[in-house]
Structure formats: structure tokens, C-alpha cells
MDTraj code that builds the backbone (N, CA, C; nanometers):
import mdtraj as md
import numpy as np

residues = "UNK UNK UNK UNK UNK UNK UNK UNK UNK UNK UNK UNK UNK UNK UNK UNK UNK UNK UNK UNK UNK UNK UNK UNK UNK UNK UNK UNK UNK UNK UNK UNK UNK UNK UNK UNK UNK UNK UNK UNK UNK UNK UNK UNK UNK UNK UNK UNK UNK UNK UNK UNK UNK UNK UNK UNK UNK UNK UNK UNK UNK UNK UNK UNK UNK UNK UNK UNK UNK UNK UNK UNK UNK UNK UNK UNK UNK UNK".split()
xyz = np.array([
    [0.0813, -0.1192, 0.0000],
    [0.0000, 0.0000, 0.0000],
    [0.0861, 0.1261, 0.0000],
    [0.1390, 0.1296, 0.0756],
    [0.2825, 0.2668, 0.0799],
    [0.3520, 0.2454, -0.0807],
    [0.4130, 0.1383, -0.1457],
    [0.4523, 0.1080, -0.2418],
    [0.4106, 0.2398, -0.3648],
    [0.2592, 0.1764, -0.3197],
    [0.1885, 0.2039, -0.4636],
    [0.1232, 0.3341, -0.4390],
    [0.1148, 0.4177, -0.2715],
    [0.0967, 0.5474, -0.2850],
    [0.1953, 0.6299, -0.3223],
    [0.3357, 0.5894, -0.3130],
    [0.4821, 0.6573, -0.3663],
    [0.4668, 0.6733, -0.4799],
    [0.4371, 0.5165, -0.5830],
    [0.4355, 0.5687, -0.7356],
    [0.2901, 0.6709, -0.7776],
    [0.2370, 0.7031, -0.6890],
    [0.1181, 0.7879, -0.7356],
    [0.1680, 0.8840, -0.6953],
    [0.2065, 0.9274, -0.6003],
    [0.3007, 1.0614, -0.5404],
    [0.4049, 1.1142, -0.6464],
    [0.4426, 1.0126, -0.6861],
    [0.5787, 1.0321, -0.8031],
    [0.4684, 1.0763, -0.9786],
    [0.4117, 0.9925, -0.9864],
    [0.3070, 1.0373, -1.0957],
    [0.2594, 1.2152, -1.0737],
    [0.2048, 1.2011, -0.9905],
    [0.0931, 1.3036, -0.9592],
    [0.2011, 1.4584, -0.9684],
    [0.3137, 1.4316, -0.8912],
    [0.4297, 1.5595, -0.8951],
    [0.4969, 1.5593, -1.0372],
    [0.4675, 1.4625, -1.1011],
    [0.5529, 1.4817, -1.2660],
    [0.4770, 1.5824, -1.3564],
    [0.3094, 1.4732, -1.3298],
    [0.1483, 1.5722, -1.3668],
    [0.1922, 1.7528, -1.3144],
    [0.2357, 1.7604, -1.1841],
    [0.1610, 1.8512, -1.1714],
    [0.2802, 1.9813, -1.2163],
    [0.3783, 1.9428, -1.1887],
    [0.5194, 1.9943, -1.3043],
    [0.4717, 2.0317, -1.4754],
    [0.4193, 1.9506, -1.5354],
    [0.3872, 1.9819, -1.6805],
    [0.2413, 2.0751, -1.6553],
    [0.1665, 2.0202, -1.6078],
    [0.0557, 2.1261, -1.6083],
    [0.0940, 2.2930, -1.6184],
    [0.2090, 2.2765, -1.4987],
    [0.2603, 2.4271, -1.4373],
    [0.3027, 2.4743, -1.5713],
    [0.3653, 2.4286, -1.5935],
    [0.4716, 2.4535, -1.7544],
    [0.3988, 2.4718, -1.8392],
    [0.2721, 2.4204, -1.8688],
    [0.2317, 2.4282, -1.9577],
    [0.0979, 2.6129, -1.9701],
    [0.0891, 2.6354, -1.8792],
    [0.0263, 2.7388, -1.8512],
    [0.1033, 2.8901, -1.9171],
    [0.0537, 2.9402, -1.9283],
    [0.1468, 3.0469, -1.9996],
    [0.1431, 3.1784, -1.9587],
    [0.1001, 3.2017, -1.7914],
    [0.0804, 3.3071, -1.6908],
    [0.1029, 3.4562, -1.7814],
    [0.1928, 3.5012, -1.6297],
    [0.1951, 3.6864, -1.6673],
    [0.3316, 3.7044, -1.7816],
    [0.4184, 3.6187, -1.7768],
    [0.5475, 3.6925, -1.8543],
    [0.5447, 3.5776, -1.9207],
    [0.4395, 3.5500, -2.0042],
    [0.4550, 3.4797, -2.1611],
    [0.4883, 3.3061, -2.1183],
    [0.5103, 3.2182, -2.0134],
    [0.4876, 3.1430, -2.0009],
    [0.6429, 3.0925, -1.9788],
    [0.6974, 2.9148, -2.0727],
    [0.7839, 2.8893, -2.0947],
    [0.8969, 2.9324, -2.1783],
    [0.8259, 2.9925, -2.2937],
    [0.8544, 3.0519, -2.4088],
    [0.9651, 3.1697, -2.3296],
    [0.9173, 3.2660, -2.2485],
    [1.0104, 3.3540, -2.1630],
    [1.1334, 3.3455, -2.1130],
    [1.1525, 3.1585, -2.0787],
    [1.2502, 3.1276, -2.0107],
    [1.3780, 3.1185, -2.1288],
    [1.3416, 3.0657, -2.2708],
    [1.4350, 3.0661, -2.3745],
    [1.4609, 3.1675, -2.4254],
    [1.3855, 3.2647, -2.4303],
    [1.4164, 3.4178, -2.4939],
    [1.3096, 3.4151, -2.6104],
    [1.2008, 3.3368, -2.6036],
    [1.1239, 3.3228, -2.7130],
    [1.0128, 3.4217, -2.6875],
    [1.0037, 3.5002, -2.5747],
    [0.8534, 3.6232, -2.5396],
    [0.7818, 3.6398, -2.6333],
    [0.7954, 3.7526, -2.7145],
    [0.6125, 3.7641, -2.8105],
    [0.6345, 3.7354, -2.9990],
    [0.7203, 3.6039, -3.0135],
    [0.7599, 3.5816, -3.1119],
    [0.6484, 3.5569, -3.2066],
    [0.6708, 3.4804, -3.3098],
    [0.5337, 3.4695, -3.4288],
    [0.4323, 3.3489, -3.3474],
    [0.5028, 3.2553, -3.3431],
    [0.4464, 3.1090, -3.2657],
    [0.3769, 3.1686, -3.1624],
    [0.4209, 3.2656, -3.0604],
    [0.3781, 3.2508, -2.9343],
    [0.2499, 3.2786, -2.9284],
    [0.2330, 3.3672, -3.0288],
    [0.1132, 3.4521, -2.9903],
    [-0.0096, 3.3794, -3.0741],
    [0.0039, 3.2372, -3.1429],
    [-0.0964, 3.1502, -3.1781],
    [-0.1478, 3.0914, -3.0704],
    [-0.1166, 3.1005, -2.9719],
    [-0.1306, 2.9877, -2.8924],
    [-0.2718, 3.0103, -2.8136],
    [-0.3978, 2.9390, -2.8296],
    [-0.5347, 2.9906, -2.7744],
    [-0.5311, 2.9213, -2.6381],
    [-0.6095, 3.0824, -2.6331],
    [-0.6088, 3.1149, -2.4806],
    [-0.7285, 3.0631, -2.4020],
    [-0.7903, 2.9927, -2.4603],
    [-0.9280, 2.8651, -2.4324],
    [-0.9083, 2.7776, -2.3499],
    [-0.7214, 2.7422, -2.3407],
    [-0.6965, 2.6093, -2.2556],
    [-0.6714, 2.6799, -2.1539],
    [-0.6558, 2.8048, -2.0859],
    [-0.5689, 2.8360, -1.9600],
    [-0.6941, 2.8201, -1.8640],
    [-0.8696, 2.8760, -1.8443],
    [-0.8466, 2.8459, -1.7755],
    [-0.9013, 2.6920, -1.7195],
    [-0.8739, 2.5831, -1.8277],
    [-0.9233, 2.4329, -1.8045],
    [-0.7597, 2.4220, -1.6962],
    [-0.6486, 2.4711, -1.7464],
    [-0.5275, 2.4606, -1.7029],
    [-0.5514, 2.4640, -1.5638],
    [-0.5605, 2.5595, -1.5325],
    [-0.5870, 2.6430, -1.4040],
    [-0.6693, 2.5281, -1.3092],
    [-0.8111, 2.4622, -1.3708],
    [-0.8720, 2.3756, -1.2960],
    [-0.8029, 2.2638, -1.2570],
    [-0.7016, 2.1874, -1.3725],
    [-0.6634, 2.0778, -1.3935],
    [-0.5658, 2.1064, -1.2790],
    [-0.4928, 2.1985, -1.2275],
    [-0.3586, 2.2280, -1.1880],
    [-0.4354, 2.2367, -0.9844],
    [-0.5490, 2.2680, -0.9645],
    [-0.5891, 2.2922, -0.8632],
    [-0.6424, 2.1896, -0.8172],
    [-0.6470, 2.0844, -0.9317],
    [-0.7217, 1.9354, -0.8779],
    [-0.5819, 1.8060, -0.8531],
    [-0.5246, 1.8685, -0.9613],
    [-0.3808, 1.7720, -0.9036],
    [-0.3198, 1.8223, -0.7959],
    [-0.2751, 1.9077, -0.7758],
    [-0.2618, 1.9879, -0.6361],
    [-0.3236, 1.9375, -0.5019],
    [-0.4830, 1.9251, -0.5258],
    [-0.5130, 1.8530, -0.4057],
    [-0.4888, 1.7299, -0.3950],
    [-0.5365, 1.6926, -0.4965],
    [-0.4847, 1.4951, -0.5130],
    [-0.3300, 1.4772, -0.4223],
    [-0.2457, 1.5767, -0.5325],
    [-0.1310, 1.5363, -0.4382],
    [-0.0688, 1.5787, -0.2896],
    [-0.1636, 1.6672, -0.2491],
    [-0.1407, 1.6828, -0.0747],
    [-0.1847, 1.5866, -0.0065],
    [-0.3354, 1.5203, -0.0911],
    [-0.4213, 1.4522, -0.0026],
    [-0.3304, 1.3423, 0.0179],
    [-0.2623, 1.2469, -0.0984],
    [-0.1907, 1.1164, -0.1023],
    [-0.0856, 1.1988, -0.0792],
    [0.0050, 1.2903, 0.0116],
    [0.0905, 1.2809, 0.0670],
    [0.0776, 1.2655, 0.2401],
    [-0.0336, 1.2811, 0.2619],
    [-0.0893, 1.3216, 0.3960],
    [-0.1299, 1.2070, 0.4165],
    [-0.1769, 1.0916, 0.2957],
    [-0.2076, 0.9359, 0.3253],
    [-0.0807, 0.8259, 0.3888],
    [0.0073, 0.9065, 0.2789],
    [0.1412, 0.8264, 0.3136],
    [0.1814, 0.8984, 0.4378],
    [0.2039, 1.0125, 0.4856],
    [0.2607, 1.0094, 0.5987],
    [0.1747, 0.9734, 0.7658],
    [0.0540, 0.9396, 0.6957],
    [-0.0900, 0.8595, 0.8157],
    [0.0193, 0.7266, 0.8136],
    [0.0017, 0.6677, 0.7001],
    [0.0993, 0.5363, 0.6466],
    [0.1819, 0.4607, 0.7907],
    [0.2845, 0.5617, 0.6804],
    [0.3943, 0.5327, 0.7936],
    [0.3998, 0.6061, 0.9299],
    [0.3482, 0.6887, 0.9633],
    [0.3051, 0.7132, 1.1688],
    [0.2175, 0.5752, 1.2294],
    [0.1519, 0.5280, 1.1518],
    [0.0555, 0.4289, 1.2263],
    [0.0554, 0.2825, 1.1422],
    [0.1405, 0.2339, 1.1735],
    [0.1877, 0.1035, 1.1244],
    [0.1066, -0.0348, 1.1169],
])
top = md.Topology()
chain = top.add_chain()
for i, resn in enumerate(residues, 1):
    res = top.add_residue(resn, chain, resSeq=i)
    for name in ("N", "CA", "C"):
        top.add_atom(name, md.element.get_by_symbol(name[0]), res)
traj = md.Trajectory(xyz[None], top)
């Protein structure tokens, strides 16, 4: 049971890493970090998915506090 809440812990923080990344906030997103800001590409990019993003990112978020708070019930009470 601990096993298999780790690999969901490990899933769920990979999820919730790309979600983040994938969002494209106040200073242009990822694109910002390469020097790519308000290039031709960037500015195709529809703005329809941010805020499903936003939901998706607030539901993995809880998922993964909740199954971290499982595993550490886990292992306190043996």
C-alpha cells in the first residue's frame, strides 16, 4: 500500500510539473525562459486552454497533498 501510494506521489508531482509549464501566466509562459517572449508562434497559442489549465492544476494539487498526507498517516501508524 505505501509502495503504490509513492508511485502515485511520483506520478501526480511529474502531472503537476507539466501542467505548471504548460500554462502560460503573466510573462509569456515557458517561451520567456528561452528568450522566445512575443515571437510569431507565441502569440498563436489559444487562450481557451488556460483556464481548463488552471482547474486541472488545482485538482492535481489537491490529489497530491491529499496522497501525501495518506502516506505520511501510512507510515506514523503502522
Amino acid at each position: 500500500m505505501l509502495t503504490a501510494g509513492k508511485i502515485v506521489l511520483v506520478v501526480l508531482s511529474l502531472l503537476l510539473i507539466a501542467v505548471i509549464l504548460l500554462q502560460s501566466g503573466r510573462s509569456g509562459g515557458l517561451g520567456a525562459i528561452t528568450g522566445g517572449g512575443n515571437e510569431v508562434g507565441a502569440s498563436r497559442r489559444n487562450r481557451g486552454i488556460d483556464p481548463m489549465l488552471a482547474k486541472v492544476t488545482s485538482v492535481v494539487g489537491i490529489l497530491f497533498y491529499l496522497v501525501a498526507l495518506a502516506i505520511a498517516w501510512f507510515v506514523t501508524h503502522p
